[in-house]
C-alpha positions in Angstrom: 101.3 143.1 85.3 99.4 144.2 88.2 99.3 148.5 88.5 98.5 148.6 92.1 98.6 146.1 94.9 97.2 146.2 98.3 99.1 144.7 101.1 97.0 142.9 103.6 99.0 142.6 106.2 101.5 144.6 108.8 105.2 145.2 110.3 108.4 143.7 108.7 106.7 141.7 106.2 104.4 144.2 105.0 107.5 146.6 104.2 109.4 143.4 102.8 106.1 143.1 99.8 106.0 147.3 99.8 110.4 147.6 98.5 109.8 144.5 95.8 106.6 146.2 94.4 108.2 149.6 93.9 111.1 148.2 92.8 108.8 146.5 89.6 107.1 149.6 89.2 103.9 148.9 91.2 101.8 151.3 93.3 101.1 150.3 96.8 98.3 150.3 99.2 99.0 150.2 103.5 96.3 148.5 105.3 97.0 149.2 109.1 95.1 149.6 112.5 94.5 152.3 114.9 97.8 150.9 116.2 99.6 150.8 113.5 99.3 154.7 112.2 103.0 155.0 112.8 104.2 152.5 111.2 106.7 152.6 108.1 104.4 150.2 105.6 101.8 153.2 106.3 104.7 155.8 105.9 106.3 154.5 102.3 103.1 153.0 101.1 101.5 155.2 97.8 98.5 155.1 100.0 96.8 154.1 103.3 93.9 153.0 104.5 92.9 152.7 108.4 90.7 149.6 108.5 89.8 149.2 112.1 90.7 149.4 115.9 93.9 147.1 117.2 92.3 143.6 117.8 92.9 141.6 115.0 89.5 140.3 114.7 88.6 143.8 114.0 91.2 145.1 111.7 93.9 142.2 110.0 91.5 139.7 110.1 88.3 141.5 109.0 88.0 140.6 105.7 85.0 143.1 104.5 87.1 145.9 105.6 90.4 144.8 103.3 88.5 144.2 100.7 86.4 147.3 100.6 89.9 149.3 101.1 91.1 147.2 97.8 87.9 148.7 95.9 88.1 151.9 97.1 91.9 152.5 95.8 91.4 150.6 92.8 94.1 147.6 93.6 93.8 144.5 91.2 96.0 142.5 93.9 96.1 141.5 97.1 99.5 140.1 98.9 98.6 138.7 102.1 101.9 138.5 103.7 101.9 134.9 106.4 99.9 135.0 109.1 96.5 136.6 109.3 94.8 135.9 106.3 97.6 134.0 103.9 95.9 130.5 104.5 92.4 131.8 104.9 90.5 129.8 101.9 87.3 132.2 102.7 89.6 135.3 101.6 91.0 133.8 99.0 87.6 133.0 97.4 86.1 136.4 98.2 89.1 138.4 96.5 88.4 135.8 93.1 84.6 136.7 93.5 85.6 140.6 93.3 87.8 140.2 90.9 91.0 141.1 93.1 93.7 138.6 92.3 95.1 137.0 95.8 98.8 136.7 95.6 98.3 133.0 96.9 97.1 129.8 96.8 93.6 129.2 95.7 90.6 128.6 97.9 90.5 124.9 97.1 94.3 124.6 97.7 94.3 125.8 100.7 91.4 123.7 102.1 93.1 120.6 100.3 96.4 121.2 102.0 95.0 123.0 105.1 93.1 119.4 106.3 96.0 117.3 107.6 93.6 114.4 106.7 93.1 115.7 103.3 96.8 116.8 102.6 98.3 113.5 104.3 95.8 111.1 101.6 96.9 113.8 98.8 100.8 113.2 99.2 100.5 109.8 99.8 98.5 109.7 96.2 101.7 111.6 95.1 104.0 108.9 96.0 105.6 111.4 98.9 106.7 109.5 102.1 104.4 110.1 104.9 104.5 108.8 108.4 103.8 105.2 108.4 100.4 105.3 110.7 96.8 103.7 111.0 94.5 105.2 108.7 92.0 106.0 111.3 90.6 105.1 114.7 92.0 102.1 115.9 89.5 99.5 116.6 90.7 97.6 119.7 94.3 96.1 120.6 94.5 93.5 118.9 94.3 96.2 115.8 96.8 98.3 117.6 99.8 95.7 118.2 99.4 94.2 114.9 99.8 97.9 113.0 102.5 98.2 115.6 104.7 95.4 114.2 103.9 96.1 110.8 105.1 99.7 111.1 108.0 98.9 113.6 108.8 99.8 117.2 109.5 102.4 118.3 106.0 103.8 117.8 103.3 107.1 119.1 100.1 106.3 120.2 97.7 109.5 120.0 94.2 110.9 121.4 91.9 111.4 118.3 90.3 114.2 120.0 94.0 115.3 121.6 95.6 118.2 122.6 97.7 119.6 125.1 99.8 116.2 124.9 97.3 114.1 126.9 96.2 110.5 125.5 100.0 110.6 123.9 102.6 108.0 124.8 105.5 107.0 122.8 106.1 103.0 123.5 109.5 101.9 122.6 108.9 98.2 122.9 106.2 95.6 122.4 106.1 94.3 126.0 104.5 98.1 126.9 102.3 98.2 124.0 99.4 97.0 126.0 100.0 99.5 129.5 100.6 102.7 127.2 97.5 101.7 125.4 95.0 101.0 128.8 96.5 104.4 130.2 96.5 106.8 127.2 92.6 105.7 126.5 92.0 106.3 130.1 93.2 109.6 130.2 91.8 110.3 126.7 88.3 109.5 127.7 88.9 111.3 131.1 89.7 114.6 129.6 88.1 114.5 126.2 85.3 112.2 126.5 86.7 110.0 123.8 89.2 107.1 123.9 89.7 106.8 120.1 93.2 106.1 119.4 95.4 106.3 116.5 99.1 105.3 115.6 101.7 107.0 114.0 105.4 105.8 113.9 107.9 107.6 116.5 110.5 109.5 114.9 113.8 109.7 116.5 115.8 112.7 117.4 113.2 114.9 114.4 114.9 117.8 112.8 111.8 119.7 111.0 113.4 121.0 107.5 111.2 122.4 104.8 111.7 122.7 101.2 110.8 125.8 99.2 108.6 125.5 96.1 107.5 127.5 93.2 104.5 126.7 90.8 103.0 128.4 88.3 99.7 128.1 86.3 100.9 125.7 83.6 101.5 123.1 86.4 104.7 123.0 86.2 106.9 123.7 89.8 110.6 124.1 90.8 112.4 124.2 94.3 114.6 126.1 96.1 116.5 123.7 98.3 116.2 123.5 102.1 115.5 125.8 105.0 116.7 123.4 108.5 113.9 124.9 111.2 114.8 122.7 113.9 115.6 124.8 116.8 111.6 125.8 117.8 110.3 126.4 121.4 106.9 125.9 122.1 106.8 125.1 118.0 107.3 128.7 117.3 110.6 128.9 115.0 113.8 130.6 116.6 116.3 130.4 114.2 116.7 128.9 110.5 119.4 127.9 108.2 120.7 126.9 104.9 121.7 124.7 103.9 121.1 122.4 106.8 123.9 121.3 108.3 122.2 118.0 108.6 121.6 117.6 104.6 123.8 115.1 102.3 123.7 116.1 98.4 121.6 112.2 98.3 119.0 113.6 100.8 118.8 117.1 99.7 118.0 115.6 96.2 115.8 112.7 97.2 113.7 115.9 99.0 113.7 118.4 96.7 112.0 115.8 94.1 109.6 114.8 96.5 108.7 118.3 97.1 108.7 119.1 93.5 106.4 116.0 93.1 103.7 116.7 95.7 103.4 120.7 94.3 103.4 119.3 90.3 100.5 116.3 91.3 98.1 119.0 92.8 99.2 121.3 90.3 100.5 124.6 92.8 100.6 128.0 91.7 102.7 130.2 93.7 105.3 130.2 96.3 105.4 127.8 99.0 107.0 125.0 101.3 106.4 121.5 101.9 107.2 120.4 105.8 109.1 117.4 106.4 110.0 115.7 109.4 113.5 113.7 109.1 114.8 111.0 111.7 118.2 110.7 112.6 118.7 107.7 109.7 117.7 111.1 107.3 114.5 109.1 106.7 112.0 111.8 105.7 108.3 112.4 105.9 105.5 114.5 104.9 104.5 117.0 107.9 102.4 119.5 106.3 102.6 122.2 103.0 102.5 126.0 104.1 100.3 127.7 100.9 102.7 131.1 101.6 106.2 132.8 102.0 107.5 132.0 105.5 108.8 134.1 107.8 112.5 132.6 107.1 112.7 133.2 103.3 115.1 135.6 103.1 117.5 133.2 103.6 117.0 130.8 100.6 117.0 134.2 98.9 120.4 135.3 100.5 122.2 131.5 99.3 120.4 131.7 95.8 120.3 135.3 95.0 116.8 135.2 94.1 113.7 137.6 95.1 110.6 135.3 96.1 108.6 138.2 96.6 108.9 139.4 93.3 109.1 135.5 91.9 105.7 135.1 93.4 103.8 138.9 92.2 105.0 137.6 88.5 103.9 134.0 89.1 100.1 135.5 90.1 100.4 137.6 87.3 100.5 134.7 85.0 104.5 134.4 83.9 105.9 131.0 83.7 108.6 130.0 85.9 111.9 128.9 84.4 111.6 125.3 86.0 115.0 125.4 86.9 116.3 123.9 90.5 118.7 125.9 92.7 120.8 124.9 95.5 122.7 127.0 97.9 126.2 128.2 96.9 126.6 130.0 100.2 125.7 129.6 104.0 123.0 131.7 105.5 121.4 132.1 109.2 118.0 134.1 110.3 117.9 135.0 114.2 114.6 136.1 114.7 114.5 139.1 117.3 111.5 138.9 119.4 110.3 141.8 121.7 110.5 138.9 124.4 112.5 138.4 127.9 115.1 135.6 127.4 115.4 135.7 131.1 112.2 135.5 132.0 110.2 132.2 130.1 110.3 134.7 127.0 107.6 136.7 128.8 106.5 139.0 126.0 107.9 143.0 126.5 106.0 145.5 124.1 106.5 149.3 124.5 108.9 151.8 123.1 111.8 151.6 121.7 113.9 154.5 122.8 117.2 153.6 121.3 118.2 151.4 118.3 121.5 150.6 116.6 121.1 148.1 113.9 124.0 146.4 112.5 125.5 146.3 109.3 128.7 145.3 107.0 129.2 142.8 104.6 126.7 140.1 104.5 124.7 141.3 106.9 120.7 141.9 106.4 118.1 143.0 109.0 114.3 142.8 107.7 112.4 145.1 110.5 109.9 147.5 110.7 110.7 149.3 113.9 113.0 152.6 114.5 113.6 154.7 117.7 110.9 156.1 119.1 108.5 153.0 117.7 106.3 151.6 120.0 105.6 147.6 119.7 101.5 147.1 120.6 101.3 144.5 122.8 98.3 143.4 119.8 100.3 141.2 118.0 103.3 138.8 117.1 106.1 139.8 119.2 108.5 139.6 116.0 110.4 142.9 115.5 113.0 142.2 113.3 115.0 139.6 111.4 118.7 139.3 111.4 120.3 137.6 108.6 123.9 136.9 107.9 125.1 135.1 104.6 129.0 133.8 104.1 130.8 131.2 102.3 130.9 129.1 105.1 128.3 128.2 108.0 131.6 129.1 110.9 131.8 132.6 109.0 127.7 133.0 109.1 128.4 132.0 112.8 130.5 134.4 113.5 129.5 137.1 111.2 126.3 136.5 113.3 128.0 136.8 116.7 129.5 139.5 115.3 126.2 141.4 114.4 124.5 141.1 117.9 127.1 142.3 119.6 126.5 145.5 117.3 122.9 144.9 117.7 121.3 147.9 120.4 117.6 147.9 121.4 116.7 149.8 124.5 113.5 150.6 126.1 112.0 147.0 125.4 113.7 143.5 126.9 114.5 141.1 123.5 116.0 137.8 122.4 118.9 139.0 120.7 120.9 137.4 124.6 119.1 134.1 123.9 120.9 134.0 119.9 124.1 135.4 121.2 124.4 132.4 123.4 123.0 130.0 121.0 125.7 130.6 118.7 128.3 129.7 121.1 126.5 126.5 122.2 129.2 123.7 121.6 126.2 121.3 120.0 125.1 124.7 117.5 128.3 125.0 116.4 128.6 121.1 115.9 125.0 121.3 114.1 124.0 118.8 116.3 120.4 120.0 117.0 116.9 118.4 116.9 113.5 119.8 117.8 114.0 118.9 121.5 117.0 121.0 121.4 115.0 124.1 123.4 114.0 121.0 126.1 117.9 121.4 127.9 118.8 125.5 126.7 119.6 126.8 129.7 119.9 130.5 129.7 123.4 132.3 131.6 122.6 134.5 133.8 122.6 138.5 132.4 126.3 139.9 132.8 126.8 142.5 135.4 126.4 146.4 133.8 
């Protein structure tokens, strides 16, 4: 086991890795940033290193600076967290080459499943559904509306060299095949100087819900159940469940073997989730594989009683998992709490917290780094805290939830804990009737009168 790992990384999740290594006995090194000096990772930590200013670039994301503070405190580990550098193949290679075990993915991993190309061929090769789509550049219409009845209307027709939504237009029927496909090159060309278009197949009414995994070195992988991550705005996660109140025992089965599948077929060592995409006939696809913990994990952990933290510090040390499949045996909900303005087109608000009342009581769990008195640097993700409330039932994690903002007090700094507290009493929340589009119509009530 390792005797001292550095954690690369900073606020809640930083002090989530810190508590799971003292509790198995590990010794801890805080990385942090000029802005970070008074932060509790640096405050609990066995030691801490400064490694740079406040810009990312020059602190987080510097990876000669990390790995000179892992040599100069002896670690033989390095947890990344997510973010920063957790999917950054270059670090991951560079900690193997000193001889610093990343708690992670390996370098070629993460460049296999970091290529959507690459990853979309791999779990194909797998046998995991994908999105029915062309397998490159279309080569003129006649190409396009034959792949288009093959694959079945409706159908997405997409920029190569896209972004920002333009040279995309979803074409429900064959009669406006040939328009969407004249305009969308047009406007490709226009504001990418290429027209190369591809195909993918619409799907209807999405709901984007993952599926954790676990691998270890033999090659042999397990899974967690489901996380339901539909509710995004902007594709930034809000809120996340389990189990999803979309899932049947058929579908979560039929997913958690495909999962299982694509992590055994490249042979994945550590914890991690493969993205799927499921249409409102619970058809599902391949999106992408995260080579990390996500920020939502505590709540597979909550449902299952299980630490991934720890599961995944044992796992890089070389212990075999127990291969064994769990599923939920209770409901559980994560609000993240952003230092944002609800009110205001979730304008950011960093600065000092001068008053904080964090609630508590059975079933409730709050992952956070900040206190009174903390000031949030406007430097980084505006994520302060995670709220997480587990019950037997999703209506008692709903209101158990409801129940927890209303106790939840943060002054000094405007957050989203308003935009939650009126999300859980949104009549198609409660019916867990939700999609990805489901932030498109949230309307926001006005603030009640002081």
């Amino acid at each position: 086991m390792f005797k001292k790992i550095l954690i690369a990384n900073r606020g809640e999740i930083a002090l989530r890795v810190l508590r799971t290594c003292k509790e198995m006995g590990i010794k801890t090194v805080a990385v942090y940033s000029t802005a970070d000096a008074e932060s509790l990772h640096v405050r609990f930590a066995d030691e801490a290193v400064c490694i740079g200013p406040a810009p990312s670039n020059e602190s987080y994301l510097k990876i000669s600076n990390i790995i000179a503070a892992a040599e100069i405190t002896n670690a033989d580990a390095i947890h990344p967290g997510y973010g920063f550098l957790s999917e950054n193949a270059k670090f991951s290679k560079i900690c193997e080459e000193h001889d610093v075990k990343f708690i992670g993915a390996s370098a070629d991993m993460i460049s296999k499943m970091g290529d959507k190309a690459t990853a979309k061929a791999t779990m194909k090769a797998a046998g995991v559904p994908c999105i029915p789509g062309s397998e490159g550049i279309l080569e003129d219409y006649d190409e396009c509306l034959k792949l288009a009845k093959e694959i079945g209307f409706p159908v997405m027709l997409k920029a190569t060299a896209g972004g920002g939504g333009k040279g995309m237009r979803a074409v429900w029927k064959e009669e406006n095949l040939q328009a969407a496909w004249d305009s969308a090159r047009q406007e490709a060309g226009a504001a990418f100087g290429n027209d190369g278009m591809y195909m993918e197949k619409l799907i209807e009414e999405p709901r984007h819900i993952e599926i954790q995994i676990v691998g270890d070195s033999s090659g042999k992988a397990c899974h967690l159940s489901e996380r339901d991550c539909s509710i995004q705005r902007r594709h930034q996660k809000l809120t996340e469940e389990t189990p999803s109140p979309f899932m049947t025992d058929s579908l979560r089965k039929k997913m958690g073997e495909a999962a299982v599948k694509a992590a055994e077929y490249i042979q994945y060592e550590g914890a991690g989730t493969v993205e799927f995409l499921v249409d409102k006939h619970r058809n599902f696809y391949f999106m992408e594989m995260n080579t990390r913990i996500q920020v939502e994990h505590p709540i597979t952990e909550q449902v299952i009683d299980y630490d991934l933290i720890r599961e995944q510090i044992l796992v890089a040390a070389g212990v075999p998992i127990s291969g064994k499949n769990y599923f939920p045996q209770l409901h559980s909900i994560e609000c993240r709490i952003n230092a944002e303005d609800p009110y205001n087109g979730f304008r950011p608000s960093p600065g000092r917290i001068n008053n904080l009342h964090a609630p508590g009581g059975h079933g409730v769990r709050i992952d956070t780094h900040v206190y009174s008195g903390y000031v949030i640097p406007p430097n980084y993700d505006s994520m302060i805290a995670k709220l997480i409330t587990t019950a037997q039932t999703r209506e008692e994690a709903i209101n158990k939830m409801k129940r927890a903002l209303d106790e939840f007090v943060i002054e000094g700094v405007k957050t989203t804990i308003p935009f939650h507290r009126q999300l859980m009493d949104h009549p198609d929340y409660i019916e867990g009737n939700y999609t990805t589009k489901f932030m498109e119509d949230f309307k926001m009530n006005p603030p009640e009168e002081d």
